[in-house]
C-alpha positions in Angstrom: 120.6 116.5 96.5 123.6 116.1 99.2 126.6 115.9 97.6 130.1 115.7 98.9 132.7 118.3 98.6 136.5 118.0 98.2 137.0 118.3 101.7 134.6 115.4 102.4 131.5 117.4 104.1 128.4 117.4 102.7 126.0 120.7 101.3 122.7 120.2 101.1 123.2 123.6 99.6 120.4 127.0 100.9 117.6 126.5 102.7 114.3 128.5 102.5 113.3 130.7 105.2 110.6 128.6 105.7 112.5 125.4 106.2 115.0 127.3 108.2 111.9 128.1 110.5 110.7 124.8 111.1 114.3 123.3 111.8 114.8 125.8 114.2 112.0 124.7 116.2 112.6 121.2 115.7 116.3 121.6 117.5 114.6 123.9 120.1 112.0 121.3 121.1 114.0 118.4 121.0 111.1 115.7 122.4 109.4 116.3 119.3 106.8 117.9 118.0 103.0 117.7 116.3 102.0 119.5 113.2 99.6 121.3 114.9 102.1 123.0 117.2 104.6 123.4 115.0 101.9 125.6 112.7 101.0 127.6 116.1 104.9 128.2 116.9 105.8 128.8 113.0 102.8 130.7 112.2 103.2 129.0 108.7 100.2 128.0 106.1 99.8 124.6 106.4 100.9 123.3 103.1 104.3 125.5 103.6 104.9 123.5 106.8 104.4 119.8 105.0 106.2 121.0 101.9 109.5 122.6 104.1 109.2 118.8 106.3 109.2 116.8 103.0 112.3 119.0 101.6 114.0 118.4 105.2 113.2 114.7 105.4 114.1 114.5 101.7 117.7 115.9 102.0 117.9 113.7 105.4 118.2 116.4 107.3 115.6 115.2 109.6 115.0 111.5 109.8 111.7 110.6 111.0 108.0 112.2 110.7 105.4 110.2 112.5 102.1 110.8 111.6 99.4 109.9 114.2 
């Protein structure tokens, strides 16, 4: 959960490896990017990849997942 600090920023506290891996590639490849290539550029299991989106969308870290 995001909470506010004293100081007024926000933590969405530590991130796991995994969902550090997928958010680096998301700010990499800024015009988006599928599952499928972001499986081929993470070389992460498939559930691993959906599970570190759903944490990222869920602290609103990222804001949109289109599936197609």
């Amino acid at each position: 959960m995001v909470q506010s600090n004293s100081t007024g920023t926000f933590s969405t506290g530590t991130l796991p490896n995994s969902d550090k891996l997928v958010l680096k590639e998301l700010i990499e490849n800024k015009e988006g990017l599928c599952a499928k290539t972001l499986l081929k550029l993470t070389n992460l299991p498939r559930r691993t990849l959906y599970n570190a989106l759903e944490r990222l969308t869920g602290k609103r870290i990222i804001e949109r997942i289109s599936l197609i």
